[in-house]
PADO-164571 format. One record per atom (N, C-alpha, C): x, y, z. Coordinates in steps of 0.001 Angstrom, whole numbers, padded with zeros to 6 digits, always signed. Atoms other than C-alpha are relative to their C-alpha. Last residue first. Example, Ala and Ser with C-alpha at 12.3 -4.5 7.8 and 13.67 -1.06 7.14 Angstrom:
2
-000820-001190-000060/+013670-001060+007140/-000770+001090+000730/+000890-001190+000000/+012300-004500+007800/+000900+001200+000000/
//
This chain:
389
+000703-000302+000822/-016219-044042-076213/-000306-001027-001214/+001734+000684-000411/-015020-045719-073276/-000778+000699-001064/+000113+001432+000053/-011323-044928-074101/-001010-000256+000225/+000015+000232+001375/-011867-040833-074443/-000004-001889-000222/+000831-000362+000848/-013149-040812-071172/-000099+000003-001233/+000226+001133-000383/-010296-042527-069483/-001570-000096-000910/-000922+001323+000610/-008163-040062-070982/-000943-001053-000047/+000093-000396+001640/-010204-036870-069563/+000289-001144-001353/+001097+000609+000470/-010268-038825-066118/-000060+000929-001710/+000178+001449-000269/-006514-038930-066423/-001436-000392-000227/-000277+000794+001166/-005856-035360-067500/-000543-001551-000200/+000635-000244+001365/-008275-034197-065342/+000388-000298-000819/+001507+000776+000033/-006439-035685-062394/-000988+000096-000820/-000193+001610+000024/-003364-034723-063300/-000913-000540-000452/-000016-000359+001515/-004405-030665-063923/+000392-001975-000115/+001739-000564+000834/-005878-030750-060275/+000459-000733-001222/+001128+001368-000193/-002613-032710-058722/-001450-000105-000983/-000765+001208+000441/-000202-029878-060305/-001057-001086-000200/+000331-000214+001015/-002580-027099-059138/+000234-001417-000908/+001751-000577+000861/-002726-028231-056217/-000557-000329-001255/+000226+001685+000086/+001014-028988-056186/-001483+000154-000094/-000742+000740+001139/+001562-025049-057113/-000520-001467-000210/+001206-000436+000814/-000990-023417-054628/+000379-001060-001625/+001667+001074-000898/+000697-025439-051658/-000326+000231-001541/-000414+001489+000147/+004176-024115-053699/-000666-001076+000603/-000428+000262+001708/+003212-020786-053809/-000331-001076-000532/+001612-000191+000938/+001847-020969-050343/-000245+000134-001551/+000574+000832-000506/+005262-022017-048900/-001390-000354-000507/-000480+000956+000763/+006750-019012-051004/-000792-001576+000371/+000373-000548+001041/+004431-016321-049411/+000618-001115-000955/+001802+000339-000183/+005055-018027-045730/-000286+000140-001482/+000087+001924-000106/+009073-018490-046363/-001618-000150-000351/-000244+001145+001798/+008942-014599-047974/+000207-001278+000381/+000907-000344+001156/+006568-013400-044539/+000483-000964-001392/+001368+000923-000473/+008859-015669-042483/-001062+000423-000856/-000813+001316+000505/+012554-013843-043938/-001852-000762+000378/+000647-000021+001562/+010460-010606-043028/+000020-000881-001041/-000874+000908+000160/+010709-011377-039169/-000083+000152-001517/+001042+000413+001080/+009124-008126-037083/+001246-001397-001064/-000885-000123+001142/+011063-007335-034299/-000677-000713-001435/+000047+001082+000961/+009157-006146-031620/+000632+000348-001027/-000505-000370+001833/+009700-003869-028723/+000222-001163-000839/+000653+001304+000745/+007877-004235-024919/+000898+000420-001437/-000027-000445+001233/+009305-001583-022156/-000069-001270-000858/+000774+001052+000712/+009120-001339-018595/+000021+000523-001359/+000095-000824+001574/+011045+001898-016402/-000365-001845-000901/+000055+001138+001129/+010153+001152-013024/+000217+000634-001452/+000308-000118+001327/+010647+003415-009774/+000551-001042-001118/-001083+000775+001106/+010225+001830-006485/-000367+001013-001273/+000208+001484+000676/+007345+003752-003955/+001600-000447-001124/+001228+001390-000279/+007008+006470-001777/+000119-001131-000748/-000105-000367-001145/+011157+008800-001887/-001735-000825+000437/-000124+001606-001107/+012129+007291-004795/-000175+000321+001132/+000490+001040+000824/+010277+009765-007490/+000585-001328+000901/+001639-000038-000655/+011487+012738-004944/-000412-001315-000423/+000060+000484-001318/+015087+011689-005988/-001317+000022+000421/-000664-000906-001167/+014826+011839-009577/-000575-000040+001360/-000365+000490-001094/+014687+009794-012480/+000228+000494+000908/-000928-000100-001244/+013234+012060-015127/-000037-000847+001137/-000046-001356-000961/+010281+010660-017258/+001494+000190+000976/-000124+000363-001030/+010676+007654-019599/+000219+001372+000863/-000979-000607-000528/+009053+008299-022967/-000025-000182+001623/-000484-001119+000135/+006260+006152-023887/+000841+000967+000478/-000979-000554-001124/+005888+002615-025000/+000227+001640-000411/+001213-000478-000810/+002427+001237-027172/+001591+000624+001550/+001061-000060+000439/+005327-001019-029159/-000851+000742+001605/+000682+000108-000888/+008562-000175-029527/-001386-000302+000099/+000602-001430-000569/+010407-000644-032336/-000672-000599+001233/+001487-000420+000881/+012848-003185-033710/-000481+001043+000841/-000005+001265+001469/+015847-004863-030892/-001229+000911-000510/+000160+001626-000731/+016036-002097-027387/-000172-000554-002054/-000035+000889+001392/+017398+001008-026932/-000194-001221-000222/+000125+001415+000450/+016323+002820-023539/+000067-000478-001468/+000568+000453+001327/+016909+005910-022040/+000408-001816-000381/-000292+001456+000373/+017264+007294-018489/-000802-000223-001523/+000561+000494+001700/+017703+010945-017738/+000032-001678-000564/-000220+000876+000942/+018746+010771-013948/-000841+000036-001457/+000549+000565+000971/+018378+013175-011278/+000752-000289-001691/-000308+001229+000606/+019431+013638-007642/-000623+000357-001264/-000294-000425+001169/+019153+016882-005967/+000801-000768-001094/+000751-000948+000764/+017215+015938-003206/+000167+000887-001263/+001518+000216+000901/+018357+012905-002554/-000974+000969-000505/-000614+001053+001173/+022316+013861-002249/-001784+000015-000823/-000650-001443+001430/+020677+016758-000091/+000292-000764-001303/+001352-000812+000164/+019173+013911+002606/-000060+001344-001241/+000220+001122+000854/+022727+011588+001754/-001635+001013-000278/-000667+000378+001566/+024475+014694+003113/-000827-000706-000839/+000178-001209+000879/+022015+015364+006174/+000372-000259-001415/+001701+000696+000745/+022507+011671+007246/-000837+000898-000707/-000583+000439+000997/+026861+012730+007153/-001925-000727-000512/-000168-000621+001102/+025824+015492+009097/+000451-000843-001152/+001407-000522+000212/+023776+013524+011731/+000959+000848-001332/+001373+000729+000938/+026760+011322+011906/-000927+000499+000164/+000026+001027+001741/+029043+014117+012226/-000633-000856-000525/+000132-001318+001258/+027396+016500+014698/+000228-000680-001172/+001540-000062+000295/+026620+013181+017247/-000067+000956-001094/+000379+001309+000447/+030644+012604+017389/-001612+000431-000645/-000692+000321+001349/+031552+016011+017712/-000771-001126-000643/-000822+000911-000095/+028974+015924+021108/+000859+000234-001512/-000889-000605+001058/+026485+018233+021450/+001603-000364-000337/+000331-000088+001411/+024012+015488+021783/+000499+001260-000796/+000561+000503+000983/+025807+014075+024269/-000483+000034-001667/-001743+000515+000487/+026669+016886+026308/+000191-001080-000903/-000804-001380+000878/+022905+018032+026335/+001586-000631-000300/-000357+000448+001674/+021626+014608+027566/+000347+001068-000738/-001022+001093-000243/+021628+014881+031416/+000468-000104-001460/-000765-000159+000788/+020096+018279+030977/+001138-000795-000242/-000924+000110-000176/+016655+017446+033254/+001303+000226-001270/-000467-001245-001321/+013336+017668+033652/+001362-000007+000441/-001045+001002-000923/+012994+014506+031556/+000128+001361+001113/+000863+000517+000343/+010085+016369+028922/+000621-001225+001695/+001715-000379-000493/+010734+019378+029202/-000331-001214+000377/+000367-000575-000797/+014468+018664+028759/-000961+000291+000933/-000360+000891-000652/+014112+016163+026019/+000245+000900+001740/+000905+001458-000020/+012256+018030+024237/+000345-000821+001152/+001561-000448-000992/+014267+021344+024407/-000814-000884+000270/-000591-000016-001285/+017325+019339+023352/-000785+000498+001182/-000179+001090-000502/+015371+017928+020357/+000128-000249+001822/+001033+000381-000128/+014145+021101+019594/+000329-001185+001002/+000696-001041-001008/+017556+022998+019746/-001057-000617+000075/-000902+000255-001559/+019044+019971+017455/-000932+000781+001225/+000035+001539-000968/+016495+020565+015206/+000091-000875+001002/-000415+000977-000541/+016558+024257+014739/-000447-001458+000599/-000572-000179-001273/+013716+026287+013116/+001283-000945+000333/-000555-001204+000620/+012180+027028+009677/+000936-000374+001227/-001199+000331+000545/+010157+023547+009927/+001544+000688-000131/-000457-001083+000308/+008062+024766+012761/+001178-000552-000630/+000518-001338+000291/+004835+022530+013132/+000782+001291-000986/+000729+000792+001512/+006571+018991+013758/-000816+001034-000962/-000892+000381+001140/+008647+020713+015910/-000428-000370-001143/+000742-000216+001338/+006224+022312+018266/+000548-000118-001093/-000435-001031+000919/+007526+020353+021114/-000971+000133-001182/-000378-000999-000784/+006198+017707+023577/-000135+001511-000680/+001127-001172+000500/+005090+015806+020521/-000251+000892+001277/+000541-001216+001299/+008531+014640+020478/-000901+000717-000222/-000966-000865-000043/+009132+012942+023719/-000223+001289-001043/+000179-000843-001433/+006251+011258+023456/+000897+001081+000333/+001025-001014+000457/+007475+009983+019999/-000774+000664+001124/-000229-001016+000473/+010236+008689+022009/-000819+001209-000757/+000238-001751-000165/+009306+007371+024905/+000207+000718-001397/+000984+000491+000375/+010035+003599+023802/-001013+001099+000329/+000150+000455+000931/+013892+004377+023512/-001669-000150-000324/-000496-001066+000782/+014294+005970+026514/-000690+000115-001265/+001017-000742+000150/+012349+003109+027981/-000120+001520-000713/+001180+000638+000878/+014601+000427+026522/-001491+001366+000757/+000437+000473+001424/+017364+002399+027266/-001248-000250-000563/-001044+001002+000702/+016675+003250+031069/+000209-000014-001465/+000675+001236+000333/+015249+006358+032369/+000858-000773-000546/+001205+000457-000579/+016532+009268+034180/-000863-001164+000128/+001130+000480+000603/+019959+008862+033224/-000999+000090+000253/+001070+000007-000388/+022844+010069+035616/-001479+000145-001019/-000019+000166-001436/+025252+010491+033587/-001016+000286+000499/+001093-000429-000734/+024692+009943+029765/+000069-000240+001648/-000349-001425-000359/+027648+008644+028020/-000823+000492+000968/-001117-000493-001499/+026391+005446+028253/+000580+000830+000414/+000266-000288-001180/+023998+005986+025851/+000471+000169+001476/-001064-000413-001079/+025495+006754+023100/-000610+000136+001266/-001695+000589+000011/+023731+005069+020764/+000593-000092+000818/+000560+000836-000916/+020465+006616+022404/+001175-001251-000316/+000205+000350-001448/+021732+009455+021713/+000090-001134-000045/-001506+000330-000610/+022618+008508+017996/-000180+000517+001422/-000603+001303+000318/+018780+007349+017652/+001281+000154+000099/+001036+000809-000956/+016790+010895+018948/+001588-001763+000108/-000624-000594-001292/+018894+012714+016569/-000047-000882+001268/-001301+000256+000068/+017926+010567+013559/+000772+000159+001327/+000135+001287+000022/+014081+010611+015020/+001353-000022+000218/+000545+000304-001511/+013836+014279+015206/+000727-001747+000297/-001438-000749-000234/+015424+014535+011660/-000023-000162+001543/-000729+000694+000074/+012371+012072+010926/+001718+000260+000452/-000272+001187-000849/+009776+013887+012652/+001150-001077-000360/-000574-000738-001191/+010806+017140+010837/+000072-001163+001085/-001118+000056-000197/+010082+015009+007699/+001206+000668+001187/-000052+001536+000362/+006226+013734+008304/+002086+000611-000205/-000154+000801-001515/+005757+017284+009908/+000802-001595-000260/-000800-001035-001006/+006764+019195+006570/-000164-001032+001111/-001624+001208+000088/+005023+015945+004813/+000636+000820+000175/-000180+002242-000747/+001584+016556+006927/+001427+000060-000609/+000064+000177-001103/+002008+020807+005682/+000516-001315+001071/-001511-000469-000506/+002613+019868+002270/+000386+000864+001728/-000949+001203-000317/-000439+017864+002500/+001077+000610-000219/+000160+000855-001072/-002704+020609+004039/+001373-001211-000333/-000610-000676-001127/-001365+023252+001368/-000027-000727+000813/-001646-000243-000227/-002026+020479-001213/+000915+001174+000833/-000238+001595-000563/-006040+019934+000134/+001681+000232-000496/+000450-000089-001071/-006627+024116-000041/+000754-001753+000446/-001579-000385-000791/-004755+024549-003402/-000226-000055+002028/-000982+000963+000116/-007134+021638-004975/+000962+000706+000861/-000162+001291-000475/-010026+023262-003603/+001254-000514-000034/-000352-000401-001300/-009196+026685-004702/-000436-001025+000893/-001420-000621-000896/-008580+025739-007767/-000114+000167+000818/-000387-001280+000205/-011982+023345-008224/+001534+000350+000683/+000154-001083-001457/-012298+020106-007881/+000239+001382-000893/+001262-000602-000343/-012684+017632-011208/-000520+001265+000814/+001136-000415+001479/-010207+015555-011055/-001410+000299+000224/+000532-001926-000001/-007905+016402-007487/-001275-000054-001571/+000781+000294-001608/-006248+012793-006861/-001091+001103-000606/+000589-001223+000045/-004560+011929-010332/-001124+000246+001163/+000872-000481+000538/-002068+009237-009433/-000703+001161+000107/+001153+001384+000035/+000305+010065-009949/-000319-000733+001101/+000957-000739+000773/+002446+013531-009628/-001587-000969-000603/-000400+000465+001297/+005760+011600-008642/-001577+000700-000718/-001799+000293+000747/+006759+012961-005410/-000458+000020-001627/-001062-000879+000097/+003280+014625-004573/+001255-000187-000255/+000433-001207+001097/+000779+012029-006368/+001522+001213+000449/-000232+000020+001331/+002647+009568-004612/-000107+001008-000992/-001412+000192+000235/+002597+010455-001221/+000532+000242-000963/-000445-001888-000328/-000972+011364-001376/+001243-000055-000321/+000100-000924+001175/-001591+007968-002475/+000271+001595-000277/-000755+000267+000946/+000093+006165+000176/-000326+001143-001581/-000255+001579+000242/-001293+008043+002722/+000399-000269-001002/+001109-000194+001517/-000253+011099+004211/-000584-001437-000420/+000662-000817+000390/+001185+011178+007891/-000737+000450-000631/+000106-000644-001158/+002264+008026+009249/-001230+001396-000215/+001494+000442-000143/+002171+007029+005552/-000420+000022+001568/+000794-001262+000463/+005738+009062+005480/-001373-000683-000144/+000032+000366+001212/+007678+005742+007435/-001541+001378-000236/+001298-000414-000238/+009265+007251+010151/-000435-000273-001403/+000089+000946-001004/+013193+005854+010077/-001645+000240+000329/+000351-000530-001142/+013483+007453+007221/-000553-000740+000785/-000682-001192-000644/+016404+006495+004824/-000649+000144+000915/-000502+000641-001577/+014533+002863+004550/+000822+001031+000386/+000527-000119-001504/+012272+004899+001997/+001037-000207+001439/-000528+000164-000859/+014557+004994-000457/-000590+000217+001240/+000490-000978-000498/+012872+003118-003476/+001103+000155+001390/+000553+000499-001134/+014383+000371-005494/-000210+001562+001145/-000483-000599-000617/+014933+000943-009133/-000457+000557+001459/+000911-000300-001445/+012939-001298-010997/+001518+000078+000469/-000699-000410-001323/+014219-002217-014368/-000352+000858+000488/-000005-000315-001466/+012297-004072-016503/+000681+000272+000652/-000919-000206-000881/+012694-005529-020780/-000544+001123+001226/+000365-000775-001286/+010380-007288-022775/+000935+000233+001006/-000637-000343-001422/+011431-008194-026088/-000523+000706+000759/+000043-001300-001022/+009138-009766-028548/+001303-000109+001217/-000398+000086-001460/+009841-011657-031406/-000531+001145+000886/-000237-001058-000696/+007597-011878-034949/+001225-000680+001356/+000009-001475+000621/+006398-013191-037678/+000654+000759+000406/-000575+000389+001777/+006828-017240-036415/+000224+001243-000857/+001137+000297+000777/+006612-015981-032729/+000483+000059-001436/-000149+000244+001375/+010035-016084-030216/-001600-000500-000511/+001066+000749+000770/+009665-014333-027106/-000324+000097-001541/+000299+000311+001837/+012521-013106-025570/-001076-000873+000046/+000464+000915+000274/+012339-011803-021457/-000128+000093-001709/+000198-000261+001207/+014803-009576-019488/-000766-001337-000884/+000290+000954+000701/+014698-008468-016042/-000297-000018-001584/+000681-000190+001402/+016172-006060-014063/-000576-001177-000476/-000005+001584+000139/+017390-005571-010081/-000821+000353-001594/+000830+000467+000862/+018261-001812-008789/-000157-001814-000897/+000164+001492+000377/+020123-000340-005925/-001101-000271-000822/+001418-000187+000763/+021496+003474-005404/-000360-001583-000266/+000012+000535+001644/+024334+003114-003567/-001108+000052+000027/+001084+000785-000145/+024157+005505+000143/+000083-000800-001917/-000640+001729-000129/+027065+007295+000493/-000708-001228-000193/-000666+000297-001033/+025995+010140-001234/+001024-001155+000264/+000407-001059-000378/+023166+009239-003093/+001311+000016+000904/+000029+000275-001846/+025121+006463-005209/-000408+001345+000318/+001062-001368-000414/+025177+005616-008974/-000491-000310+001445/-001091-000322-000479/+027229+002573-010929/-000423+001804+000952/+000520-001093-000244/+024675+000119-010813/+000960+001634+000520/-001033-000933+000296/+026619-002971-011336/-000005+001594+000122/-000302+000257-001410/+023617-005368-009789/+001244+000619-000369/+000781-000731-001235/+021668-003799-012606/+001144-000081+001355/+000125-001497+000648/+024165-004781-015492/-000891+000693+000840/-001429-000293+000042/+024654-008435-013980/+000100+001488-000346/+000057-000041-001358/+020656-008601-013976/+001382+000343+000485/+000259-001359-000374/+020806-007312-017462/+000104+000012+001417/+001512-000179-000747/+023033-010021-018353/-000538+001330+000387/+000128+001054+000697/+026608-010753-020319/-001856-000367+000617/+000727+001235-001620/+027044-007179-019560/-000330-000900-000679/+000857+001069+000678/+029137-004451-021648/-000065-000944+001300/-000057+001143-000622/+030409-001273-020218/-000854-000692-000268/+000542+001462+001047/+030691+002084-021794/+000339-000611+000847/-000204+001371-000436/+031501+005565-019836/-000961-000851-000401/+000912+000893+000884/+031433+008850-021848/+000348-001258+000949/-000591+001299-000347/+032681+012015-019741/-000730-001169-000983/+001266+001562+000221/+030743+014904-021611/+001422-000910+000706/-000289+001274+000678/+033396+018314-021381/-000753-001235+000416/+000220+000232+001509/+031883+021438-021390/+000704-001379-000326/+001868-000221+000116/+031347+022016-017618/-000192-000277-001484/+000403+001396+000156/+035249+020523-017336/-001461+000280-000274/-000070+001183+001344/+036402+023671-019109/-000808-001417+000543/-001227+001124-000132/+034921+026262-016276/+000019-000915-001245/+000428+001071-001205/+033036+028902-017077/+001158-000925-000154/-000242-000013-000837/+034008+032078-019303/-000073-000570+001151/+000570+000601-001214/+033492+031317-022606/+000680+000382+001020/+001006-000870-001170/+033960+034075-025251/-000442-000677+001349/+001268-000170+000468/+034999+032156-028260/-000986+000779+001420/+000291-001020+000928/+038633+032871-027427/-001384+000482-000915/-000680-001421-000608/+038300+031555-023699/-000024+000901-001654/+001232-000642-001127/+036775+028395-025317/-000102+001653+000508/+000803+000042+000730/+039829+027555-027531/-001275+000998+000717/-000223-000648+000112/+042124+028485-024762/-000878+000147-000873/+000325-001360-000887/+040537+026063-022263/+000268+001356-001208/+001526+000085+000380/+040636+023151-025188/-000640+001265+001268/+000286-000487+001727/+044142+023862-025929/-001884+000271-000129/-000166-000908-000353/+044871+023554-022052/-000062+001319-001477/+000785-000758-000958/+042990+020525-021581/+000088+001851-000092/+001176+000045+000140/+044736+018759-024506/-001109+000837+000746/+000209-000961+001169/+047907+020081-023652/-001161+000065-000535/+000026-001416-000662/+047638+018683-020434/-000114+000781-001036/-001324-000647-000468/+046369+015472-021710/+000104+001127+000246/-000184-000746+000579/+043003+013714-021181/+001276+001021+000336/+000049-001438-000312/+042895+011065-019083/+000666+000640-001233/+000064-000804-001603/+040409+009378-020859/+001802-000406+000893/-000307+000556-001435/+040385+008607-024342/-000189+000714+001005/-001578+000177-000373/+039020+010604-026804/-000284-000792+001094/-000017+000371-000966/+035154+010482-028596/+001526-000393+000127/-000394+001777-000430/+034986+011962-031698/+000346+000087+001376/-001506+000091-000316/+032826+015409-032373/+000315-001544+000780/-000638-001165+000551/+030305+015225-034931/+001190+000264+000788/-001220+000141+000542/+029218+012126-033501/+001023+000778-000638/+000132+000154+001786/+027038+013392-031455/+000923-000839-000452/+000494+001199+000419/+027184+013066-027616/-000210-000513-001531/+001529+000115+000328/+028660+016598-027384/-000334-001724+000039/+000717-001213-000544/+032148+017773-025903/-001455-000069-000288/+000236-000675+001200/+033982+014435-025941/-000823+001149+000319/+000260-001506-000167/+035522+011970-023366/-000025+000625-001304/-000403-001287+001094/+036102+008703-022696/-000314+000936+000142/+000427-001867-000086/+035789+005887-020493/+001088+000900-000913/-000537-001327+001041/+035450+002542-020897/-000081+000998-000052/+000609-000952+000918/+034496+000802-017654/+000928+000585-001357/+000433+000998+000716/+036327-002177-015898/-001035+000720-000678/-001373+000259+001702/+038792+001311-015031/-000968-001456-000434/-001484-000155-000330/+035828+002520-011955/+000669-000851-001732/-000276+000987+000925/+032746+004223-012637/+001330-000210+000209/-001201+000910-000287/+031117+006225-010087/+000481-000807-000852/-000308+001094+000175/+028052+008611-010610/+001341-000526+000058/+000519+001177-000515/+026673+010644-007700/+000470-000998-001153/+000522-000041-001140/+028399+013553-006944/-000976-001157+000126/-000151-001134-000756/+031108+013059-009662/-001223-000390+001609/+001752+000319-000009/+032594+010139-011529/-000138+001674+000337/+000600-001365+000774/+035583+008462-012044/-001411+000396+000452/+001432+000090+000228/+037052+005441-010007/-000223+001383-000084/+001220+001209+000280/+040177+004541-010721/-000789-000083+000335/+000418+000951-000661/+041500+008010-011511/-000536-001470+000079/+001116+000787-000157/+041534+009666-014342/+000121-001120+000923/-001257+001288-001053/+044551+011969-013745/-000751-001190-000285/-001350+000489+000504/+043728+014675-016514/+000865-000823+000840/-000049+000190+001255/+039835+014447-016459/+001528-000014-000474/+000109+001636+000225/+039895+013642-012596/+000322-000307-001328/-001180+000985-000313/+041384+016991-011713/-000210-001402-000281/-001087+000025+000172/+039087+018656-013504/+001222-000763-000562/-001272-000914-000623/+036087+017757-011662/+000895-000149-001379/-000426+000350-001334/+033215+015482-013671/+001039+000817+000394/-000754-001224+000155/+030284+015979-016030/+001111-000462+001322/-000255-000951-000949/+028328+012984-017377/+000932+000993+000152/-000160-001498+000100/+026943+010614-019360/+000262+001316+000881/+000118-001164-000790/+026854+007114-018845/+000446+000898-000712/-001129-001244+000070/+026671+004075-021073/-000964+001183+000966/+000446-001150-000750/+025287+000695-020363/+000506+001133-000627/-001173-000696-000140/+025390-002508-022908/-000704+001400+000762/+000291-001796+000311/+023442-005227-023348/+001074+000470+000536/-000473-000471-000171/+023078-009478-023368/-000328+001837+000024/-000798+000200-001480/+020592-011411-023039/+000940+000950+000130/+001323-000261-000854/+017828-010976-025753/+000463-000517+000965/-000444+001576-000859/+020807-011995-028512/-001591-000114+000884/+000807+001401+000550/+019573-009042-030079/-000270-000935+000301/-000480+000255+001351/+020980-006441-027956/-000606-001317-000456/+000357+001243+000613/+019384-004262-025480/+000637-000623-001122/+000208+000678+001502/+021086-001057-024935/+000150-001019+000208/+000400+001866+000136/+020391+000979-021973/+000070-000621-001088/+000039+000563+000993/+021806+004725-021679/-000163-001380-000385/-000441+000939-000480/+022194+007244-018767/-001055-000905-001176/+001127+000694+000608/+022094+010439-018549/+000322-001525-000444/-000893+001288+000350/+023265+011876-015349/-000786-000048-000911/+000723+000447+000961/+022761+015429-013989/+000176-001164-000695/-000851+000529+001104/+024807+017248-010957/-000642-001121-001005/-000996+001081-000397/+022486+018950-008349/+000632-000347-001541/-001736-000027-000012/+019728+021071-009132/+000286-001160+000355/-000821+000565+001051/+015886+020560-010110/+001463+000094+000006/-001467+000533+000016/+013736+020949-007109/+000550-000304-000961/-000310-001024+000498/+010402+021542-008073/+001412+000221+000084/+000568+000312+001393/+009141+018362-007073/+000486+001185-000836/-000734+000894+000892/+011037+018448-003990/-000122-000231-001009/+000350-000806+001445/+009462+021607-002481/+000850-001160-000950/+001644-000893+000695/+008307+020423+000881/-000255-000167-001381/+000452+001531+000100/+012232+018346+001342/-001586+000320-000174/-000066+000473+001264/+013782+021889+001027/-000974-001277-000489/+001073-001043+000972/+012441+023821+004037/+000043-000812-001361/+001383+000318-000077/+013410+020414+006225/-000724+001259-000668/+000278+001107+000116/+016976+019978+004562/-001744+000396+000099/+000180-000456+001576/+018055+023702+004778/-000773-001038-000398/+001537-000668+000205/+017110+023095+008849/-000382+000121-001341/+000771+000665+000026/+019928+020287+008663/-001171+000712+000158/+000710+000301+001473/+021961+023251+008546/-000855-000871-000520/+001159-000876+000459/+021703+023727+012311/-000253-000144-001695/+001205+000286+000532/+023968+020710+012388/-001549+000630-000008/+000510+001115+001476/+026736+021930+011393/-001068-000389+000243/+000151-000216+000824/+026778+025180+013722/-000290-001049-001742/-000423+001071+000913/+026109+023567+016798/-000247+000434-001444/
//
């Protein structure tokens, strides 16, 4: 089963996820606007060709999507130095901007130099989350936001949240099986700090062990996938040894038969089939699981497993005045949703200067009547003083 031996690239890769940096690159652009409801998205990206002179109704590439209730354009930098064109770009346009290139020495492809620009305004941020135009695969990416104004006599604050929802529910083995939550973490996302204090050859002794556990923690899940379209197909299966529901309630039994969870470098399928063999004394389920059917949906759960590993997102944020105590938002990338939600949070005040000159005038004009009343009242007893003499 030549497709789905590649699902082995999956379990050497899914170790080294933090180091992982390919795949196709998004950056991606939040603007808050005064109001403290509304905003605006923009994308950044690179896309085929053929999309830049047909533009399609829905643009994009390996993971973002934007269909025509987007603005889309196109330019070679984000600057302004060069202006932003419509989209699709004409043949002459494409073929002026290949020759250009070609005489300054480039030799890569034209669309690698051309920025897609997609704009889209939201009358909410929650409307602007639940629009999310970014998918592993087949899998949409899902995120929910929130946005809060707070009006003070000097000041406003905006607080703006979006939480970008983790993908655990890809593995059917949830990775605290193996590590625990904090382990998890520290290795997708590098927090928290586990190791302060140890020595190097401590620290490389306890992260050989846990990249070890999340080698097993993802060999059991490819195990798993396999495991689950069988048992789909069960009726296929002649002569059965066991029923469904015990098929089904065997399985990690089934699995630690094998040294799968051990030998990431190896076939899946071939494990599985050896597993189930050893384990049933029997080859009722080979036809099955080399089935067309069983190659494609395990290769289409591979896909979304590659999608996540070479996912990442530049996310930025513009929001009303400055920021306060906020610091740069780290790469969005697949490892980072693989234990917990990622959050990007952000506070920015607008200082009110019209309230300083009301306050500074207000106090003028306390200090004024004051004064006013003072200089009265001395006139009067001053007066009253001269008559009693």
């Amino acid at each position: 089963m030549k497709t789905i031996s590649r699902l082995t690239l999956a379990t050497l890769l899914l170790p080294t996820l933090v180091a992982c940096k390919g795949g196709q690159g998004i950056e991606m652009m939040t603007q808050i606007n005064n109001d403290g409801r509304t905003c605006i998205r923009t994308l950044y990206f690179h896309t085929d060709s053929a999309s830049l002179v047909s533009s399609p109704d829905t643009l994009g590439n390996d993971y973002a999507h934007v269909g025509r209730d987007w603005q889309r354009r196109w330019s070679l930098t984000k600057t302004t130095e060069t202006p932003d064109l419509d989209l699709p770009m004409t043949s002459a346009q494409y073929d002026s901007l290949r020759h250009a290139l070609r005489q300054q020495g480039y030799e890569g492809r034209v669309e690698d130099t051309v920025l897609v620009i997609a704009t889209r305004h939201f009358p909410t941020v929650e409307a602007m989350s639940a629009a999310l135009p970014i998918a592993l695969d087949r899998l949409p990416l899902a995120a929910h936001s929130t946005l809060r104004k707070r009006f003070r006599w000097f000041y406003t604050d905006y607080t703006f949240s979006e939480t970008f929802t983790s993908c655990d529910s890809l593995f059917t083995i949830p990775i605290t099986d193996f590590v625990t939550a904090d382990e998890a973490s520290y290795w997708f996302t590098g927090t928290p700090q586990l190791y302060q204090g140890q020595s190097g050859a401590g620290i490389k002794e306890a992260l050989d062990d846990m990249e070890q556990r999340i080698s097993r923690w993802f060999n059991a899940n490819l195990f798993a996938d396999i495991y689950a379209q069988i048992a789909l197909r069960y009726d296929m299966v002649q002569e059965a040894p066991v029923s469904l529901e015990q098929f089904m309630a065997q399985r990690d039994s089934v699995m630690l038969t094998t040294d799968l969870l051990n030998e990431p470098a190896l076939d899946v399928t071939q494990f599985v089939g050896r597993a189930l063999s050893d384990y049933y004394h029997t080859t009722a389920y080979a036809p099955v699981l080399e089935s067309p059917e069983v190659a494609q949906t395990i290769e289409q759960k591979y896909a979304i497993y590659a999608a996540l590993v070479g996912f990442r997102l530049q996310y930025a944020l513009s929001m009303p005045g400055h920021f306060i105590g906020f610091d740069a938002v780290p790469p969005l990338t697949g490892e980072r949703l693989v234990p917990h939600d990622f959050t990007v949070s952000a506070t920015s005040r607008v200082v009110h200067v019209w309230a300083f000159v009301a306050t500074f005038l207000l106090l003028l004009l306390l200090l004024g009547v004051l004064a006013y009343r003072g200089g009265v009242l001395y006139f009067l007893g001053f007066k009253d003083s001269y008559l009693h003499m």
